[in-house]
MARKE-477233 format. One record per atom (N, C-alpha, C, O): residue number from 1; residue in three letters; chain; x, y, z. Coordinates in Angstrom, 3 decimals. Example, Ala and Ser with C-alpha at 12.3 -4.5 7.8 and 13.67 -1.06 7.14 Angstrom:
2
 resi resn chain        u        v        w
    1  ALA     A   13.190   -5.690    7.800
    1  ALA     A   12.300   -4.500    7.800
    1  ALA     A   13.200   -3.300    7.800
    1  ALA     A   14.236   -3.319    8.465
    2  SER     A   12.850   -2.250    7.080
    2  SER     A   13.670   -1.060    7.140
    2  SER     A   12.900    0.030    7.870
    2  SER     A   13.409    1.138    8.039
REM end
This chain:
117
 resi resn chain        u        v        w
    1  UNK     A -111.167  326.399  188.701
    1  UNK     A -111.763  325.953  189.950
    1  UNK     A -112.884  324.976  189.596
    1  UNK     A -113.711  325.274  188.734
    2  UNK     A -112.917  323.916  190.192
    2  UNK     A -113.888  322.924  190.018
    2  UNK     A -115.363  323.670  190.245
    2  UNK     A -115.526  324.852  190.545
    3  UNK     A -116.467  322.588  190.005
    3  UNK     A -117.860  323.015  190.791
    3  UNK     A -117.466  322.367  192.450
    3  UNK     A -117.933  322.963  193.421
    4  UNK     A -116.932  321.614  192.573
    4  UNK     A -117.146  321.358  194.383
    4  UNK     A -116.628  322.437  194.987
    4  UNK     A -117.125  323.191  195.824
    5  UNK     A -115.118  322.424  194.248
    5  UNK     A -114.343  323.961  195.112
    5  UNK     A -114.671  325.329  194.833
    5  UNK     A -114.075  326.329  195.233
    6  UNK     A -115.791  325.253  194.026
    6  UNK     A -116.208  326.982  193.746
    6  UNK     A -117.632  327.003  194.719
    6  UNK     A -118.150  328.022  195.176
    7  UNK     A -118.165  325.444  194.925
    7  UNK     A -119.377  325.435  196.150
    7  UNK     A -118.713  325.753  197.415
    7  UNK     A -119.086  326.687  198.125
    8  UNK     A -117.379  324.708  197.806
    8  UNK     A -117.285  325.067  198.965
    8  UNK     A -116.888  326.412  199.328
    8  UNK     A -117.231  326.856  200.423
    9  UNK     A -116.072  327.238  198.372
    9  UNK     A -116.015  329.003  198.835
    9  UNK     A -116.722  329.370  199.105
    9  UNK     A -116.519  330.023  200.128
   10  UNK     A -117.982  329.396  198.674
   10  UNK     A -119.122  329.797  198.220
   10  UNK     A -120.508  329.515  199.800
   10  UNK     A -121.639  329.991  199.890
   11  UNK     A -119.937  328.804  200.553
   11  UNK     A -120.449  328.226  201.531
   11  UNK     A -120.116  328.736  202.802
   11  UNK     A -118.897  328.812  202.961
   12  UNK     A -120.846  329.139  203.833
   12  UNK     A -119.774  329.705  205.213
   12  UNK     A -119.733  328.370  205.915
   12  UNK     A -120.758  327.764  206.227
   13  UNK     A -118.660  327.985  206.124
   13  UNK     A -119.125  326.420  206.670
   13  UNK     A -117.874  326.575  208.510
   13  UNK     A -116.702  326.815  208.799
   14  UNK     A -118.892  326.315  209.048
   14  UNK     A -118.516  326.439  210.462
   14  UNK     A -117.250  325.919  211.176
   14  UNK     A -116.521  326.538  211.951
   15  UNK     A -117.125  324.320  210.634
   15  UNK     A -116.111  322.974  210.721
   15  UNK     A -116.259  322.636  210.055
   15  UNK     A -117.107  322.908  209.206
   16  UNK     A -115.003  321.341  210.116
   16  UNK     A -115.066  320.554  209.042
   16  UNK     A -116.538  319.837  209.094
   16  UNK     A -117.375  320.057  208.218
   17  UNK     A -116.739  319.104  210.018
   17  UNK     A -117.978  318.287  210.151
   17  UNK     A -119.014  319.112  208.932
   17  UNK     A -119.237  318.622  207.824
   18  UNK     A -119.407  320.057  209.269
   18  UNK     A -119.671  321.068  207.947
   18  UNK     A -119.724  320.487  206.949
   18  UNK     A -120.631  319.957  206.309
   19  UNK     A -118.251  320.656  206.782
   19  UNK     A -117.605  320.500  205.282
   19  UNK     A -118.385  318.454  204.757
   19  UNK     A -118.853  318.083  203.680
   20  UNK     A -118.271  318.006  205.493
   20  UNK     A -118.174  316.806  205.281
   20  UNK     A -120.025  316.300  205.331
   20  UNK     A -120.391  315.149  205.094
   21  UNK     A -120.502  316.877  205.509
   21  UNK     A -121.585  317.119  205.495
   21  UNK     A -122.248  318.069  204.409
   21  UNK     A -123.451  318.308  204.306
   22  UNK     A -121.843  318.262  204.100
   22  UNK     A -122.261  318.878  202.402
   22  UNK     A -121.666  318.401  201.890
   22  UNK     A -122.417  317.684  201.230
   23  UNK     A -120.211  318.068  201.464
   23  UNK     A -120.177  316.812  200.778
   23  UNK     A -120.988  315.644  200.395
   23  UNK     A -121.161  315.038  199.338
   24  UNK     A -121.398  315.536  201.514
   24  UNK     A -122.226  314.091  201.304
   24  UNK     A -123.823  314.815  200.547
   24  UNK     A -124.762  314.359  199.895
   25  UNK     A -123.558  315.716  200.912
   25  UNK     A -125.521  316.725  200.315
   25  UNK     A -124.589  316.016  198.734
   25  UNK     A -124.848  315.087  197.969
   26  UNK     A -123.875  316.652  198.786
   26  UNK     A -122.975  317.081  197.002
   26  UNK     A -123.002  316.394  196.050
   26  UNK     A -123.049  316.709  194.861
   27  UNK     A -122.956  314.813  196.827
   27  UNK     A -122.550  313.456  195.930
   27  UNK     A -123.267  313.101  195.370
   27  UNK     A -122.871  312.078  194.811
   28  UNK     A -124.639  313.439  195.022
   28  UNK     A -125.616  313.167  193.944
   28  UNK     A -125.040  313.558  192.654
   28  UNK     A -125.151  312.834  191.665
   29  UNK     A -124.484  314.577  192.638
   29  UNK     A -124.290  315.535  191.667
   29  UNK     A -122.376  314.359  190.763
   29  UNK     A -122.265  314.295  189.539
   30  UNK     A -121.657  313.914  191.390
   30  UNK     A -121.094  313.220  191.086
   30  UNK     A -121.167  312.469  189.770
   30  UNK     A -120.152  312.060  189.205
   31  UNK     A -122.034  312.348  189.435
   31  UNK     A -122.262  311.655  187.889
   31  UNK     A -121.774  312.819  186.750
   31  UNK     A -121.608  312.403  185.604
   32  UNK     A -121.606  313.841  186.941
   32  UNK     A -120.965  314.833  186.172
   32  UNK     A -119.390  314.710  185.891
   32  UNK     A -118.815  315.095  184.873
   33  UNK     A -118.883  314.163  186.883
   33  UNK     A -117.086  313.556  187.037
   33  UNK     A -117.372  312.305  186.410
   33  UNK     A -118.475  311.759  186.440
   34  UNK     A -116.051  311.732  185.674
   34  UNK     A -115.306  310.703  185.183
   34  UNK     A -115.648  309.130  186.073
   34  UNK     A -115.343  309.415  187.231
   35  UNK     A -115.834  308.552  186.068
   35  UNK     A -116.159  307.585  186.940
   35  UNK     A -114.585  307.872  188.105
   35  UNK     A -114.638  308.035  189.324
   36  UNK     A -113.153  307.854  187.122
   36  UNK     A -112.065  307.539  188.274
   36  UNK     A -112.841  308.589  189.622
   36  UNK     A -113.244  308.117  190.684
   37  UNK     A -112.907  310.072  189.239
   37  UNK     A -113.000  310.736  190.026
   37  UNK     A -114.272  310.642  191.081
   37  UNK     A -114.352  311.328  192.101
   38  UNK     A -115.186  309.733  190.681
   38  UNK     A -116.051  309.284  191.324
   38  UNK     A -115.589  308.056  192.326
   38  UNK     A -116.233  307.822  193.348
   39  UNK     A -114.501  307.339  191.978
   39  UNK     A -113.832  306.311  192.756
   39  UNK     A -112.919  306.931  194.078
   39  UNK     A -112.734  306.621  195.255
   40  UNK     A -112.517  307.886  193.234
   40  UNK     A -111.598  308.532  194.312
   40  UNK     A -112.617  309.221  195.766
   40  UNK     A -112.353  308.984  196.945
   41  UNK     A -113.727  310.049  195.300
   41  UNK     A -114.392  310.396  196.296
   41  UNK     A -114.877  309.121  196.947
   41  UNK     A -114.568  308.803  198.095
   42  UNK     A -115.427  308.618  196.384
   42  UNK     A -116.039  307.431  197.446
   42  UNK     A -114.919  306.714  198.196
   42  UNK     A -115.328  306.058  199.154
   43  UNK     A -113.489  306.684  197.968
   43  UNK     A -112.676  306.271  198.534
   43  UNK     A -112.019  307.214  199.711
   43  UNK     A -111.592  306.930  200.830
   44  UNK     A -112.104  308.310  199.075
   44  UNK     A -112.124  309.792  200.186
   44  UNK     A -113.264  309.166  201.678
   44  UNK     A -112.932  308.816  202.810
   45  UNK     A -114.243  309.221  201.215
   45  UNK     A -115.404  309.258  201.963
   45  UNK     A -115.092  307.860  203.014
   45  UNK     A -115.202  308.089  204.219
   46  UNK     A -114.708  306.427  202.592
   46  UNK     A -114.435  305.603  203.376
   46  UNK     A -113.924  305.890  204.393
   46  UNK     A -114.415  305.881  205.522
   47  UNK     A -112.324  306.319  203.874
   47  UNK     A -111.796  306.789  204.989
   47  UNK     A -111.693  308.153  205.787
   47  UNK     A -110.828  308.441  206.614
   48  UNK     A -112.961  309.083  205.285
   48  UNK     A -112.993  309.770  206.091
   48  UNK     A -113.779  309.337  207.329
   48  UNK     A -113.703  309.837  208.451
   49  UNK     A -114.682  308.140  206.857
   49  UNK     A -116.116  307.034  207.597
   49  UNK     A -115.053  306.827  208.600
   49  UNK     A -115.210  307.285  209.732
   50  UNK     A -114.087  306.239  208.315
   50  UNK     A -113.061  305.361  209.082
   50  UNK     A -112.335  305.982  210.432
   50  UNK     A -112.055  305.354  211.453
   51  UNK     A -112.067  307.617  210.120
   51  UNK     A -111.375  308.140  211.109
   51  UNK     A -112.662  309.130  211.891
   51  UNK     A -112.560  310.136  212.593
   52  UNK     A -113.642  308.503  211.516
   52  UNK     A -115.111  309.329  212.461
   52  UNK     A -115.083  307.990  213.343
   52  UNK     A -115.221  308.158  214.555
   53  UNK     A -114.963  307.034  212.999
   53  UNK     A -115.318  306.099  213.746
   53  UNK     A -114.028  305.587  214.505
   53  UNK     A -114.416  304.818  215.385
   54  UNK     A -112.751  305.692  214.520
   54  UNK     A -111.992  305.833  215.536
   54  UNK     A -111.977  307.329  216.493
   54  UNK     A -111.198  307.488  217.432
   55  UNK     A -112.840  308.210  216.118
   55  UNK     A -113.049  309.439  216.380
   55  UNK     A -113.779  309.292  218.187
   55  UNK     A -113.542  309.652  219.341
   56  UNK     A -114.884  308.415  217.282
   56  UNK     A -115.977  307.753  217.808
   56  UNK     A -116.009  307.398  219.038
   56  UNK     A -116.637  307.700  220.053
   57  UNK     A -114.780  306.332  218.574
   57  UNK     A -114.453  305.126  219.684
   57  UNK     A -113.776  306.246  220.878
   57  UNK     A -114.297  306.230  221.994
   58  UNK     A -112.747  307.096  220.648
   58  UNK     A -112.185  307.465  222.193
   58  UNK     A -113.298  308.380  222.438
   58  UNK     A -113.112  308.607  223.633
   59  UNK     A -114.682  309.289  221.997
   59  UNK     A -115.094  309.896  222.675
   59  UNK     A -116.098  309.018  223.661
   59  UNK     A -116.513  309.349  224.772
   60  UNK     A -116.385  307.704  222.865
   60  UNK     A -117.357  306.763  223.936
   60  UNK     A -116.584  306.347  225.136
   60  UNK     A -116.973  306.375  226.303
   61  UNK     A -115.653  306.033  224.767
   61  UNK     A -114.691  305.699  225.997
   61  UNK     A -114.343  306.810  226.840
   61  UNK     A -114.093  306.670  228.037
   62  UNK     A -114.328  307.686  226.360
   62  UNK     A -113.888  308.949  227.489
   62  UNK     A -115.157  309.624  228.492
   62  UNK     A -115.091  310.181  229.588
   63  UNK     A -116.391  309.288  227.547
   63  UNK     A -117.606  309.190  228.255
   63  UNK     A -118.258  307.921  229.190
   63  UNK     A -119.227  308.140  229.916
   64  UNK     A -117.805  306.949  229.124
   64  UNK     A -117.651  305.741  229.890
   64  UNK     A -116.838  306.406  231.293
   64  UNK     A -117.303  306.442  232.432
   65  UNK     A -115.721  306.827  230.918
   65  UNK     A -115.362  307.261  231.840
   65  UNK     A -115.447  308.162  233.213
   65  UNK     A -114.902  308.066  234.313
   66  UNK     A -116.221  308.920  232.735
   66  UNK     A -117.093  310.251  233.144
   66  UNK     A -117.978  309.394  234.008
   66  UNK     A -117.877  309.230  235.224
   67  UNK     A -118.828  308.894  233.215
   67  UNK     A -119.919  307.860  233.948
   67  UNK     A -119.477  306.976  234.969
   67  UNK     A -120.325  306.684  235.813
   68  UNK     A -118.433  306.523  235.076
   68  UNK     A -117.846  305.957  235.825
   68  UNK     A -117.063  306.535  237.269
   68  UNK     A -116.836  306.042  238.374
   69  UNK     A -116.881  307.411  236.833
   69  UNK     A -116.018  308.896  238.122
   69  UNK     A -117.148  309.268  238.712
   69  UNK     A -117.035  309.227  239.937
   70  UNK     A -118.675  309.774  238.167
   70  UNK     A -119.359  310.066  238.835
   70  UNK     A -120.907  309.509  239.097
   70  UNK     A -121.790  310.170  239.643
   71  UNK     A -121.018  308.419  238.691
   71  UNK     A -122.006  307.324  238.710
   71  UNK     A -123.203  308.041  238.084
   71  UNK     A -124.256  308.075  238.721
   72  UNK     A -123.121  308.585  236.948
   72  UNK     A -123.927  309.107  236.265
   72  UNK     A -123.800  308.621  234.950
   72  UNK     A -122.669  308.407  234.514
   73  UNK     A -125.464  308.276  233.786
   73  UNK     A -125.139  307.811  232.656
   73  UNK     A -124.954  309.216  232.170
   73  UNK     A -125.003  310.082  233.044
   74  UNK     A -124.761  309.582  230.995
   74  UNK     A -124.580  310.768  230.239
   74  UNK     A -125.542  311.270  229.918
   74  UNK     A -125.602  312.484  229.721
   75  UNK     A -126.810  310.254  229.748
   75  UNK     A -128.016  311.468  229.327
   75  UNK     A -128.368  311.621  230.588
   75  UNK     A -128.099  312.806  230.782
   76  UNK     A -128.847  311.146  231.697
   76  UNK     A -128.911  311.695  232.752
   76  UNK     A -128.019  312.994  233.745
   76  UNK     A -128.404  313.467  234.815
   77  UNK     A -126.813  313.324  233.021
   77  UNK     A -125.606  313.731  233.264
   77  UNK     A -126.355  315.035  232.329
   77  UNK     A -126.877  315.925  232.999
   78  UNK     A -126.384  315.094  231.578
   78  UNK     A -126.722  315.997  230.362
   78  UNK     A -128.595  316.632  230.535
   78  UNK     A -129.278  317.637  230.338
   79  UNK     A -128.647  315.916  230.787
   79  UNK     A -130.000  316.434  231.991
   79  UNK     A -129.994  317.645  232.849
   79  UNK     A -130.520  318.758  232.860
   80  UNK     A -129.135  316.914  233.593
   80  UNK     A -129.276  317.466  235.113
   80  UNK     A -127.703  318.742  234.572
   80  UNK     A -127.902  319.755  235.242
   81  UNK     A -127.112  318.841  234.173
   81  UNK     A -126.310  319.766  233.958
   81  UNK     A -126.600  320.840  233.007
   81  UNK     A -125.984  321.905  232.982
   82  UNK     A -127.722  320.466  232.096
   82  UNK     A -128.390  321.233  231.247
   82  UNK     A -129.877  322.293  231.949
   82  UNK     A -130.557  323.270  231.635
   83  UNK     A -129.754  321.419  232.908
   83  UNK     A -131.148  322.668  233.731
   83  UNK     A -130.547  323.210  235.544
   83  UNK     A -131.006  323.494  236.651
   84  UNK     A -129.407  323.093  234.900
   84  UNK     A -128.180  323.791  236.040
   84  UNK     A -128.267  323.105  237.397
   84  UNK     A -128.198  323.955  238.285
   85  UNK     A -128.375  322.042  237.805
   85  UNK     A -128.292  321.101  238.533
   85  UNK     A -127.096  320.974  239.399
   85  UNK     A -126.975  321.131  240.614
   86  UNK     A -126.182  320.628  238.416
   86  UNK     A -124.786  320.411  238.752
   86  UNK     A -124.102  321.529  238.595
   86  UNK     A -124.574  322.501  238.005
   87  UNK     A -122.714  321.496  239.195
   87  UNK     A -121.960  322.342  239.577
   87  UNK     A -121.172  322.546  238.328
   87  UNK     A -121.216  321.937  237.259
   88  UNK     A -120.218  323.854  238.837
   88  UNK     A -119.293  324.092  237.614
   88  UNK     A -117.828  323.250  237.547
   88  UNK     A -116.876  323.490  236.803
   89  UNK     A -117.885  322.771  238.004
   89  UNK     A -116.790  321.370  237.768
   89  UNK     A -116.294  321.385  236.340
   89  UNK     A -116.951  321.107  235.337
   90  UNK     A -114.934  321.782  236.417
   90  UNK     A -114.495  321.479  235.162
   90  UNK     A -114.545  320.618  234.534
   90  UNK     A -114.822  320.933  233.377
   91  UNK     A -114.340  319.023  234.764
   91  UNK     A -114.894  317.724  234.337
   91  UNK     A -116.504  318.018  233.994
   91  UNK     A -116.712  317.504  232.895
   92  UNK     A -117.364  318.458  234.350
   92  UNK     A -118.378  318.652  233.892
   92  UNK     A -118.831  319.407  232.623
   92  UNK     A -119.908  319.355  232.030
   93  UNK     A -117.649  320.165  232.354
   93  UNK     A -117.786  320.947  231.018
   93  UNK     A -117.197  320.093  230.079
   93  UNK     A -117.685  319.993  228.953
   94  UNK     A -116.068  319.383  230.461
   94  UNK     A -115.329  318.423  229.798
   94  UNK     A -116.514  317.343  229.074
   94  UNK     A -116.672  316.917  227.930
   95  UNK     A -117.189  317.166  230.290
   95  UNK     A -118.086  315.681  229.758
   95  UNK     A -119.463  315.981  228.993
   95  UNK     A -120.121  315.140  228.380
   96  UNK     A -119.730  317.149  229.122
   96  UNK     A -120.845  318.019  228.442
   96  UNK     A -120.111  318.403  226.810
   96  UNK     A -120.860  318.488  225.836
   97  UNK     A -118.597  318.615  226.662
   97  UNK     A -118.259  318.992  225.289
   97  UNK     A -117.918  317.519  224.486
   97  UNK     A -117.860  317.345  223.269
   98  UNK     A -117.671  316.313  225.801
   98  UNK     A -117.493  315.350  224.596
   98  UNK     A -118.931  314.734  224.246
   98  UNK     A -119.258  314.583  223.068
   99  UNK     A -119.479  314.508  224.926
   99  UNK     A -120.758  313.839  224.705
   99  UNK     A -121.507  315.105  223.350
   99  UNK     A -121.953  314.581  222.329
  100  UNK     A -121.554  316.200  223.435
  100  UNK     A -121.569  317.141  221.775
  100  UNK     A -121.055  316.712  220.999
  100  UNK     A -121.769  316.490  220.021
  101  UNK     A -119.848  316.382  220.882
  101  UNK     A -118.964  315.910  219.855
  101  UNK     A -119.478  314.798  219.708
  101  UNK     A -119.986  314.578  218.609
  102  UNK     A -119.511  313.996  220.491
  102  UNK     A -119.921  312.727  219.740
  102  UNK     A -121.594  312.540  219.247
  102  UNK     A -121.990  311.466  218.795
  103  UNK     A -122.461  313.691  219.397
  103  UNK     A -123.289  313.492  218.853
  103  UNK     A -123.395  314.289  217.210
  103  UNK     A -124.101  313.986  216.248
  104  UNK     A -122.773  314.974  217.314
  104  UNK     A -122.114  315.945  216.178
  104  UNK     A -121.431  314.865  215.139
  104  UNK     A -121.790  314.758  213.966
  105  UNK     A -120.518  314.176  215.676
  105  UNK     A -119.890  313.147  214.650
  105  UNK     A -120.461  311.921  214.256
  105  UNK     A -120.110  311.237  213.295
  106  UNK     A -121.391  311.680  215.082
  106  UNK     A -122.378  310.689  214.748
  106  UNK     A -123.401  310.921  213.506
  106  UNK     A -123.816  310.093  212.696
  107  UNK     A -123.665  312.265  213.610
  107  UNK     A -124.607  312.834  212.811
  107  UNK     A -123.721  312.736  211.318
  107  UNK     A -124.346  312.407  210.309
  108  UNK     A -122.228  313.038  211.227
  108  UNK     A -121.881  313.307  210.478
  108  UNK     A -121.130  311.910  209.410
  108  UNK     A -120.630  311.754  208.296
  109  UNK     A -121.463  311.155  210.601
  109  UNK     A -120.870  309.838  210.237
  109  UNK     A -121.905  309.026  209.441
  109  UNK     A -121.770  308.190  208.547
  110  UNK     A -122.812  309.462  209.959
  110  UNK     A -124.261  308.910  209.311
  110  UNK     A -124.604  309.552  207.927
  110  UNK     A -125.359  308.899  207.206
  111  UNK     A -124.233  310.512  207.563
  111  UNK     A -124.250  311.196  206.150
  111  UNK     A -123.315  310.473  205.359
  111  UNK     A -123.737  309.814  204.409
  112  UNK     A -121.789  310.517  205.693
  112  UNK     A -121.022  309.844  204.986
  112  UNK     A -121.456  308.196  204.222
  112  UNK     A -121.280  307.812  203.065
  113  UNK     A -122.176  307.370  205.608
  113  UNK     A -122.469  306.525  205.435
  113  UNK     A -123.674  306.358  204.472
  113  UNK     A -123.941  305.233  204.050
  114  UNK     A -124.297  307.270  204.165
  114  UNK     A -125.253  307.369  203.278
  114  UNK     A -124.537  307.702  201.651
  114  UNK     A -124.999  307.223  200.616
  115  UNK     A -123.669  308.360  201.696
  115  UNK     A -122.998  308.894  200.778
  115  UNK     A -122.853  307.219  199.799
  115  UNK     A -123.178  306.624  198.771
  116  UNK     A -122.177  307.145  200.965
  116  UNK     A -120.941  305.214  200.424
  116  UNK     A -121.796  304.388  199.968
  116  UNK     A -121.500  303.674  199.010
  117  UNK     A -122.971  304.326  200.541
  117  UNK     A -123.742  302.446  200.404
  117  UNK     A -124.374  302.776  198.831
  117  UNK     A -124.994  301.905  198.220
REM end
């Protein structure tokens, strides 16, 4: 068992986002691997960058949307639904779990991106 895969057992990790997020803690430690295997992660990491950010793209758009159905921006939306304002509208739970996600993957996208440069 490697050191990454005997860390990640070793870890209770919630999601992937998690996972990908200690990764990026991890990659200091990288100078211990072969350079290839150092190529390969950073090439891992691109395209994991890559599918956060098409990730990205439909949750902004699906939140555009929201905003648009009910003439609300999202933090104002996230406001007023967070100090029980608004109703239980299923679209409202909908637009409350993507707007999480996309702050969740943002966060996580931003590690990666630290990882790479």
């Amino acid at each position: 068992m490697t050191h990454t895969q005997h860390l990640y057992t070793s870890l209770p990790f919630v999601n992937r986002t998690d996972k990908i997020a200690a990764l990026t803690f991890n990659i200091h430690f990288v100078y211990k691997y072969s350079m290839q295997q150092t190529n390969e992660i950073r090439t891992s990491l691109k395209r994991e960058y890559d599918l956060y950010s098409n990730a990205m793209a439909f949750y902004k758009n699906t939140l555009k949307a929201f905003e648009q159905k009910h003439q609300l921006s999202t933090q104002t939306f996230l406001k007023k639904f967070e100090s029980g304002q608004l109703g239980d509208e299923a679209d409202y739970f909908d637009w409350y779990a993507f707007a999480k996600l996309l702050a969740k993957w943002r966060k996580a996208q931003s590690a990666i991106r630290s990882a790479i440069q």
